[in-house]
N, C-alpha and C positions, 0 to 999 in steps of 0.2 A: 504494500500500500504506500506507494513514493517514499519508503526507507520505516516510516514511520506514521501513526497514527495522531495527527495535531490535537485532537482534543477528548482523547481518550484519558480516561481518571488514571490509571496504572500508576502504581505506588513506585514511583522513580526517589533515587538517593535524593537527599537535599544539595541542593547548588552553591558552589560559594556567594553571596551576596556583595559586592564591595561597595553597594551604596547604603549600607546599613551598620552601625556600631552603637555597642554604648560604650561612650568616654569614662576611661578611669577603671575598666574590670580588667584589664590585664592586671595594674597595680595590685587589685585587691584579690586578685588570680595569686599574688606572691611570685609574680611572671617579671624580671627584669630585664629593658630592653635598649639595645647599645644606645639608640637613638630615638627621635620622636618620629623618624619614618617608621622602625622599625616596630615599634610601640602602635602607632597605627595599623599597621598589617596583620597584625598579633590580636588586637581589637576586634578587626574585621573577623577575623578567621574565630574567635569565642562566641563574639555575636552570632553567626551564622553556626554554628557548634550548638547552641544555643536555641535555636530557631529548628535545628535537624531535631534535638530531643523531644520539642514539644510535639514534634506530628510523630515521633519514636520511628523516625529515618537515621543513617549514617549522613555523614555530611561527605561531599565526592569534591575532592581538587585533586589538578593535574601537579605530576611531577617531572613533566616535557617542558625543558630547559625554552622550548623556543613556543608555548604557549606564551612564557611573559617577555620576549621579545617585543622590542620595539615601540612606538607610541599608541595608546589605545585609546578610542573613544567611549571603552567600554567601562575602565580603569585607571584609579591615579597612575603617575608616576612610581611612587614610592613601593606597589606591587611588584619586584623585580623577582626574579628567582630569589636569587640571597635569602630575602628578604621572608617569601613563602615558605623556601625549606626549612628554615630557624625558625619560624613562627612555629608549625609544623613540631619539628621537633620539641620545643621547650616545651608545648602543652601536653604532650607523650611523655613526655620528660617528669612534668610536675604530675602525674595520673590523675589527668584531668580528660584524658582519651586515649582510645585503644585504636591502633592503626592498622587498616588494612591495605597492604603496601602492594599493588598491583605490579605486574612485572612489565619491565619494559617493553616496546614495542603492541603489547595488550588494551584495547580498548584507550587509545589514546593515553597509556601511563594514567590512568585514572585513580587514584587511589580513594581509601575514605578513613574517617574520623570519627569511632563513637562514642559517645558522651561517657564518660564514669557515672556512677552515683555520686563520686565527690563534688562535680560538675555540674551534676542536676540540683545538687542541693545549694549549690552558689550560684545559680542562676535562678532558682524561685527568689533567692532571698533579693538579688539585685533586682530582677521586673517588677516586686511587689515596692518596689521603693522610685523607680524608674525605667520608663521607657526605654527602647532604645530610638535612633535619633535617624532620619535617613536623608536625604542629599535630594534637596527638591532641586537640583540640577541634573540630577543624573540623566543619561539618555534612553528618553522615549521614545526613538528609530530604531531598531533592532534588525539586522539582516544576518539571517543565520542558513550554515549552509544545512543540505538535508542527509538525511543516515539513520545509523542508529545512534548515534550521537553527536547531535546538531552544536554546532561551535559557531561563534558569532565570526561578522567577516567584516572586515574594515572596509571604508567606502568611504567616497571623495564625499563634501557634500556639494550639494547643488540648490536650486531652484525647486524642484519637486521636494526635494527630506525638508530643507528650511522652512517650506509651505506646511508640510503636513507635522513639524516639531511645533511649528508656532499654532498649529489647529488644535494640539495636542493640551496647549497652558492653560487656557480656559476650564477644559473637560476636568483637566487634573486639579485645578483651586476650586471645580465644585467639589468634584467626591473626595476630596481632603476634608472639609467642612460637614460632609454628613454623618449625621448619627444611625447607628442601627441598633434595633434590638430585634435579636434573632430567639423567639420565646421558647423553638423545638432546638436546641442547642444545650451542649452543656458547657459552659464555661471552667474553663480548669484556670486561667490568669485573665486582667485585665483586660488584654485583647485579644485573646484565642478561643476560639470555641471550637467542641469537639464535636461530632454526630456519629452517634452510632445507628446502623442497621444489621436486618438479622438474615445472616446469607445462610448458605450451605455450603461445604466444602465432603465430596462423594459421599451424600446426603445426610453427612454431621453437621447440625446446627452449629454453624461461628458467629459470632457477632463482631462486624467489620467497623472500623474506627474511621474516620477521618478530619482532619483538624485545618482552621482555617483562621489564620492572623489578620486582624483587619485594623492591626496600627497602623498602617501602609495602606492605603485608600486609591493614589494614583496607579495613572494605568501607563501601558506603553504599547504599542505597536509590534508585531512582530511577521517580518518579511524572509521568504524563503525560495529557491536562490540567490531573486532580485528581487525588486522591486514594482514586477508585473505580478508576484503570485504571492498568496497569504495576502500579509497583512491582517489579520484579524487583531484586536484592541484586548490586551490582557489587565484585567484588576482581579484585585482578591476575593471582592464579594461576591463573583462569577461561580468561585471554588465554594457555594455555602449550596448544599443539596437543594432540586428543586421543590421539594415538596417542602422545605423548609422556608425556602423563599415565598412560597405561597402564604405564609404566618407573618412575614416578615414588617416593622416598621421601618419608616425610613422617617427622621426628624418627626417620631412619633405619631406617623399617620399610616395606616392599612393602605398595603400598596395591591398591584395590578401587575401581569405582566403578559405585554403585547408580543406574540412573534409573527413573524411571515410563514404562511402555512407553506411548507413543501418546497420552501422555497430554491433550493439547490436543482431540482429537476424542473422545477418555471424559469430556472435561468438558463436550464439548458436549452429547454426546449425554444426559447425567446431567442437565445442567438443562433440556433439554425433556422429560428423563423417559423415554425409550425405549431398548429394548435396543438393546446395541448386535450385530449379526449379526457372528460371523466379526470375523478382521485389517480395521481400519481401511483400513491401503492394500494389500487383496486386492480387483483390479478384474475377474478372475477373463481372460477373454480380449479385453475391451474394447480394452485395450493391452498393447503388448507391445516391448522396448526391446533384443532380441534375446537377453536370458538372466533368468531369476529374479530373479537377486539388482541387477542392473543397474534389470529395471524398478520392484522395489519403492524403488529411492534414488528413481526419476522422481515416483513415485506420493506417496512420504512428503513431497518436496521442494515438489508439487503443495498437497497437504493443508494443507500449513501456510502457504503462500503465499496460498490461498484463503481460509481461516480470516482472513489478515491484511487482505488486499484489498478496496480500499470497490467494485469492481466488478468485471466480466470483464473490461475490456479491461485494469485494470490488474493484473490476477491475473498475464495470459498474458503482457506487458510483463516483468511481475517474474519469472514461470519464466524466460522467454527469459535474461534478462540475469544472475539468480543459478546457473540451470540449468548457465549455457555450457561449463564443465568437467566436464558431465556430458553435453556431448553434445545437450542439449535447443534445438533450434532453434526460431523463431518457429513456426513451422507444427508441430512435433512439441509448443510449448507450448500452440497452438489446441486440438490432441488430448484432450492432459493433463486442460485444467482441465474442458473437457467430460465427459470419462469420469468426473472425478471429481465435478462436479453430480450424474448421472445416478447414482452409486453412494452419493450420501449425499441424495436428495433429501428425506430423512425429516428433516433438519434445512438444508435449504436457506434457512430466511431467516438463519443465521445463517452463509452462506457467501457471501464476495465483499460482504461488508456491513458491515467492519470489523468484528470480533466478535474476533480476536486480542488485543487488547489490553485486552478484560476478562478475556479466559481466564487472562493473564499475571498479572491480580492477584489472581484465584484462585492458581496453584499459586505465586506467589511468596507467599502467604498461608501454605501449606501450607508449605513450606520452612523459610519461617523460624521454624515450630511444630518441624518437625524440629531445625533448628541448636539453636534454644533448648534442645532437652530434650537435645540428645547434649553440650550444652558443661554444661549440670546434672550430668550424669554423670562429668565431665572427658576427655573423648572429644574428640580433636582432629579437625577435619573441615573441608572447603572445598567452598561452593557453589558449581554452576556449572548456573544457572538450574533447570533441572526434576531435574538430577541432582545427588548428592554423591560427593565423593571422600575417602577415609578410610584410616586401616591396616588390612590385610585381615582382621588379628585380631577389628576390633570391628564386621564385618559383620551377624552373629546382631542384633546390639543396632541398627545402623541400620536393617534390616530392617524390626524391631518397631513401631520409633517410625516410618519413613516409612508402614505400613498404620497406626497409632494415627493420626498425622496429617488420612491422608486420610479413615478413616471417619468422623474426629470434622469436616468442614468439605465433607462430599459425602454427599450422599445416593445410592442406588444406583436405577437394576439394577444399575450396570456397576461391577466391584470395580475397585481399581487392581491394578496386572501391575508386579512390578519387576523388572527384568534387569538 
């Protein structure tokens, strides 16, 4: 599925963060550091230590000399090698983390860092006393290349990033400013809250965690290879489950939340020009997953898998494996993506041919025409990729602008549908 799966939940290691620290935990880590760059880097790398424990991730940084090579728009200066390895070290060093030191040449020298007990317990005591602190300059342009493990790529700027980073300050000093209270949540610190659900694992009941920091509010962009595909708009409150967002306040008012029905297969079908017949995933009796509403999740789940997929076998790989809590076996994902060739073949080269991730930078286009004009208005709102969540009060107005949006950057037969 073009290397990777963009917005799949998958419990991935925590990232180094470098536009995130709190000032002064190294010192109080008992961490000394030759200098105040070093001390910085050391900072960053606890914070984000810090940040891995609370969701009970590793923390993953590179030990590939020519990662911190060179000038980065991603990162200080002061991140050199040197710099990372000694940081690295000293806090393995104080058992403050356990290292898992990947071998070279292996997934990009990736290594990780997991938290101690001694570590977790110095970091409740400093978040209950303080935040940490994050760099409202960092960059909101993101171009990362694609894989299984996507690394940013450095790029000129120009007239188009200048355009779309200055589109980006407004969005980001609204959802700085917002409150939420998330009622189906359980908060473990000031700004984390965790959800649990109740899965199965080879039909043992598990109960799955997932945790979501929302001291961090702004969003960023993120583009893949360039800057014709992706781009979709990432914040934190995206990452709070949707049945929870459905409970959710925003500056203390019962919100709403608007998406574009189907909308990945109306842009397909828009830019080769053709109507589109009937519901997208009505396969009529082709398949069938023992009730309505069960086979239409198979069919939807299909759809957009195929969209994503540079071929069949990796389509029916990806239902199988994203499917499986839906019951979609290998042989029931054989089914799938066939019935669904066979019911969109009026736009078949754009299925199982990678064609998801230009669609992505259509309606991420679209979106963020919506954000812009609702925060013009002063209208508080949080994107979470093809949909928006808002207070239910100022739905008439999202409404308007999500069709102004789309008619002004699509051409028809096929209007856009918002539910």
């Amino acid at each position: 599925m073009a290397g990777y799966y963009w917005d799949d939940p998958v419990k991935h290691d925590q990232a180094l963060i470098y536009s995130s620290r709190v000032p002064g935990i190294a010192e109080l880590a008992g961490l000394k550091s030759a200098n105040a760059a070093e001390e910085f880097v050391t900072e960053t790398f606890l914070t984000s230590l810090g940040y891995a424990g609370e969701s009970e991730k590793a923390l993953s940084f590179s030990r590939h000399r020519g990662h911190y090579a060179g000038r980065s728009r991603y990162r200080r200066p002061v991140f050199t090698y040197a710099n990372a390895m000694r940081s690295a070290a000293k806090i393995v060093g104080a058992g403050l983390a356990i290292e898992n030191r990947t071998k070279p040449g292996h997934r990009g020298w990736q290594s990780t860092l997991i938290p101690t007990p001694a570590f977790t317990s110095l970091w409740s005591l400093l978040t209950a006393r303080s935040e940490p602190t994050f760099d409202t300059k960092a960059e909101t342009i993101i171009l990362r290349s694609r894989g299984e493990e996507p690394k940013p790529i450095e790029y000129a700027d120009g007239p188009k990033t200048s355009k779309m980073r200055t589109a980006m300050e407004p969005v980001n000093e609204m959802l700085r400013s917002l409150r939420l209270d998330v009622p189906d949540s359980i908060r473990i610190r000031k700004n984390v809250l965790m959800f649990e659900r109740l899965d199965y694992d080879r039909d043992r009941p598990v109960v799955k965690r997932s945790h979501v920091r929302v001291s961090n509010m702004a969003a960023r962009r993120i583009f893949a290879p360039d800057f014709s595909h992706h781009g979709r708009c990432y914040c934190a409150p995206q990452n709070i489950p949707s049945d929870a967002r459905a409970n959710m306040l925003i500056n203390g008012e019962p919100c709403v939340e608007l998406d574009y029905s189907a909308m990945h297969p109306t842009l397909a079908y828009n830019i080769a020009g053709i109507r589109m017949e009937r519901d997208p995933y009505d396969v009529g009796n082709a398949y069938s997953a023992g009730d309505p509403e069960r086979t239409r999740k198979h069919i939807k789940l299909g759809v957009l898998i195929v969209l994503n997929a540079k071929d069949k076998a990796s389509a029916v790989r990806a239902l199988a494996l994203h499917g499986r809590d839906l019951g979609i076996t290998h042989e029931k994902a054989k089914v799938i993506v066939s019935v669904i060739l066979d019911r969109h073949d009026a736009i078949k080269g754009m299925l199982c041919n990678d064609w998801g991730i230009r669609l992505m930078n259509i309606d991420a286009t679209i979106m963020m025409a919506v954000m812009s004009a609702l925060v013009d208005q002063g209208i508080p709102a949080i994107p979470v990729h093809d949909s928006i969540v808002l207070p239910a009060r100022f739905e008439g107005q999202a409404r308007e602008e999500m069709t102004r949006s789309w008619d002004r950057f699509q051409k028809q037969p096929n209007p856009c549908r918002i539910k």
